[in-house]
N, C-alpha and C positions, 0 to 999 in steps of 0.2 A: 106510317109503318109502325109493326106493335114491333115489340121484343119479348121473348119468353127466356129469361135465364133457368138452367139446368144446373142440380151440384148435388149429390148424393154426399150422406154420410155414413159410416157401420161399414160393414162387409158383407159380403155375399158367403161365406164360411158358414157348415153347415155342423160343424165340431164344437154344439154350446160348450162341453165339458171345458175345452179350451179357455186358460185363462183371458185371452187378448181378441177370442171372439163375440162379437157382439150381439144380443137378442134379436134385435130392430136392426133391419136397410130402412133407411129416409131417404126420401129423395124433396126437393124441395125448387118449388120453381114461383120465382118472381115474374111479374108481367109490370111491362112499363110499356108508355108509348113513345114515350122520351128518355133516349136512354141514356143522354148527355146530365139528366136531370140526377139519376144514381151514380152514374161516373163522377159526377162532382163531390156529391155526399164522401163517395171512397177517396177522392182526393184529398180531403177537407180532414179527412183521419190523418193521412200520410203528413202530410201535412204538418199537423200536430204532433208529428214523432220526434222524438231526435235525431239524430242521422244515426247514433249508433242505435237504434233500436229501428229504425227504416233499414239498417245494411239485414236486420236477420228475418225480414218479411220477404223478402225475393219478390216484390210485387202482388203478391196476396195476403186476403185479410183471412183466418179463418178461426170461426166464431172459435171453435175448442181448444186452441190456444192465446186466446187474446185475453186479458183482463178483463173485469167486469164492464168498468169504467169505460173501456174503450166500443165492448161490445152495446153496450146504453147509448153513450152517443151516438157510432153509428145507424139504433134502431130510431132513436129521435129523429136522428136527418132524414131518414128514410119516411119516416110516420107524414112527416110535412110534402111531402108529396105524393103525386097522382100514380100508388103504387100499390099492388096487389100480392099477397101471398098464397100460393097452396102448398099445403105437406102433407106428404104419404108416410104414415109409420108403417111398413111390413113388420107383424110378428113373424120369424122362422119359424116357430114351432107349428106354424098352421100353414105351412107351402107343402104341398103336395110331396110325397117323400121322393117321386120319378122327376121332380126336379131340382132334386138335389147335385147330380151330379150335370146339369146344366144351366149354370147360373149365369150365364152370356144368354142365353133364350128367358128366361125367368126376369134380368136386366130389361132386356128388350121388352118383352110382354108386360111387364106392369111401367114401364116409361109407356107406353103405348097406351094402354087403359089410361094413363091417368091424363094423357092429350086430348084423347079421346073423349072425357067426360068434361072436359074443359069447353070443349069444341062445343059441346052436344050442352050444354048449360049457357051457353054462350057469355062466357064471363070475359072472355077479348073479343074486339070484332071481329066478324068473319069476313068485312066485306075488304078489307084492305090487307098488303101484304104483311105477312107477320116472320118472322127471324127467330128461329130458335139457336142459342148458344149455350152447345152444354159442355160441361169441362167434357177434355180426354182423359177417357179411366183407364182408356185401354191403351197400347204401344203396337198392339195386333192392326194390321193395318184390316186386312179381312175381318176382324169383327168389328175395326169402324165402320166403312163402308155396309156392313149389315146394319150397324143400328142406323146410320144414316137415310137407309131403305126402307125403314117401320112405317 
């Protein structure tokens, strides 16, 4: 069985003016076939913490708040195994402007493209079961269930 991890960064906000909006949505997906093999690497951080600085991770690591140092070794451990990256930078300023005010469709359609061209490159195999794991962006249970549908 493969794994494809899912985690976007940025916002879907389409107010550049906005000081705390961002240019770029990324989306970024790792592909593992062994996913006890990453799980360990994330362990192996935690690990290394102290407990007062483990109490304010709540179980995730994430790259824009971590130190440098922390963010190097986790990409070390990672480098050492059988593990793959892709990443989507969306420029905003080049989305269609009719999908401005739909950015749950806009979500979906470029998560969609970019599985899609994953599929069609065949960079994981196709012939065995593969597991997609992507964080929850949303609390809408309806637009999980839609992106779950793509």
């Amino acid at each position: 069985m493969s794994y494809i991890f899912l985690d976007e960064s940025g916002d879907l906000g389409f107010k550049l003016s906005k000081k705390k909006t961002s240019q770029f949505f990324i989306i970024t997906l790792l592909f593992v076939s062994n996913k006890r093999s990453a799980e360990d690497s994330v362990k192996k951080i935690f690990k290394s913490f102290t407990p007062k600085v483990r109490k304010y991770h709540h179980g995730a690591l994430h790259a824009f708040r971590e130190n440098p140092k922390t963010r190097q070794k986790l990409l070390r451990l990672l480098a050492d195994k059988d593990i793959s990256v892709v990443t989507l930078y969306l420029n905003k300023k080049k989305v269609y402007t009719k999908l401005h005010d739909a950015i749950h469709v806009l979500y979906n359609y470029v998560t969609n493209i970019v599985l899609d061209r994953i599929c069609s490159k065949k960079l994981i195999p196709l012939d065995e079961q593969i597991l997609l794991v992507a964080s929850r962006r949303e609390t809408n249970k309806f637009l999980n269930d839609n992106f779950e549908n793509i």
